[in-house]
Structures are given as structure tokens and as C-alpha cells.
N, C-alpha and C positions, 0 to 999 in steps of 0.2 A: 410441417416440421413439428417434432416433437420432442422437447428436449435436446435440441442440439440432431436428431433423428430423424429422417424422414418417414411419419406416419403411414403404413402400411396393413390396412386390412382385407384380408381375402385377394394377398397380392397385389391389391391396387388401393393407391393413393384415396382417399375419399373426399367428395368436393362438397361444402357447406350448403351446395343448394341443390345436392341431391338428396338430401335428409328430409323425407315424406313428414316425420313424423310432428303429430299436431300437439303442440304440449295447451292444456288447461291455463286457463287467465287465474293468477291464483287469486284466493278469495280476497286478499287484503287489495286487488286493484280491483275486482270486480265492480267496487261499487263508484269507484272515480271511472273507471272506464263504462258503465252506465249514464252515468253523468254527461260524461262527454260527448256520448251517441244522444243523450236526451237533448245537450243545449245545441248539436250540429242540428237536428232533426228540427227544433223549433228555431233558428236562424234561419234554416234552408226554407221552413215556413213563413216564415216572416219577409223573406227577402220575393216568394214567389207572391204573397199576397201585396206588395208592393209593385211587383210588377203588374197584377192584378186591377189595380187602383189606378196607376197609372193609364192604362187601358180605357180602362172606366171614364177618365176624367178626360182623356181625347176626345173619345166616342160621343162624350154630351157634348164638348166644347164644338164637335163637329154637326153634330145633333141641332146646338143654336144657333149657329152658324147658317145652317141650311135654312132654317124656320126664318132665320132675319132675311134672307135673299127674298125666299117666297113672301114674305111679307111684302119687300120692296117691291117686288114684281108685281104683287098685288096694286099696292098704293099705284104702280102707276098706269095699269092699267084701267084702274079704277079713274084714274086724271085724263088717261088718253077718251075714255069714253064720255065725263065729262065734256073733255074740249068741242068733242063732236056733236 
């Protein structure tokens, strides 16, 4: 509607989301809208280097984990051959 009108071009109605056309960031957002893509890009980095870390810090805790078993199995192997 338009005006009280139903908006009519080339006989038919037109729908807001067939409008192709791409308009320009104008220049006064351009540079908040850089901004924005810059702090998403270094949170999205920050939040994957965290998951990173995380990784990291199973992987040894698992790492000692292993080393203490073998240890144990050592020591008592080491006792069993004693006793004999």
C-alpha cells in the first residue's frame, strides 16, 4: 500500500524481498561496521584458542596420567622381581 493505494508496478504488486539490488555501507558506518567484523573475528579467535588450550591441557593431564600408571607398573614389577 501506498498511500491509502495499492502499490503497483509493471501490473504487479512488488515484494521487499525481491529487490536484488545491493546498496553501499555508507561511509559514516563503514568504519563501526569494520570494527565490528574486527572485535567478532578476534572473539571468534579467542574463544577457538580457548578451545585450543583446553585440549592441550587434557591431553598432558592425560599424558601424566599414563607416565604415573607406567611408573606404578614399573615399581611393582620391579617389587615382584625382588620378592623372587
Amino acid at each position: 500500500q501506498w498511500g491509502g493505494r495499492p502499490c503497483i508496478i509493471n501490473g504487479e504488486e512488488p515484494r521487499l524481498n525481491s529487490i536484488k539490488e545491493e546498496r553501499e555501507c555508507p561511509a559514516e558506518l563503514k568504519q563501526t561496521q569494520l570494527i565490528t567484523e574486527t572485535e567478532e573475528a578476534q572473539q571468534q579467535q579467542q574463544e577457538e584458542q580457548e578451545v585450543l588450550q583446553q585440549g592441550r591441557r587434557e591431553l598432558q593431564q592425560d599424558i601424566q596420567e599414563k607416565q604415573q600408571q607406567q611408573q606404578q607398573q614399573q615399581q611393582q614389577q620391579e617389587e615382584q622381581q625382588q620378592t623372587t
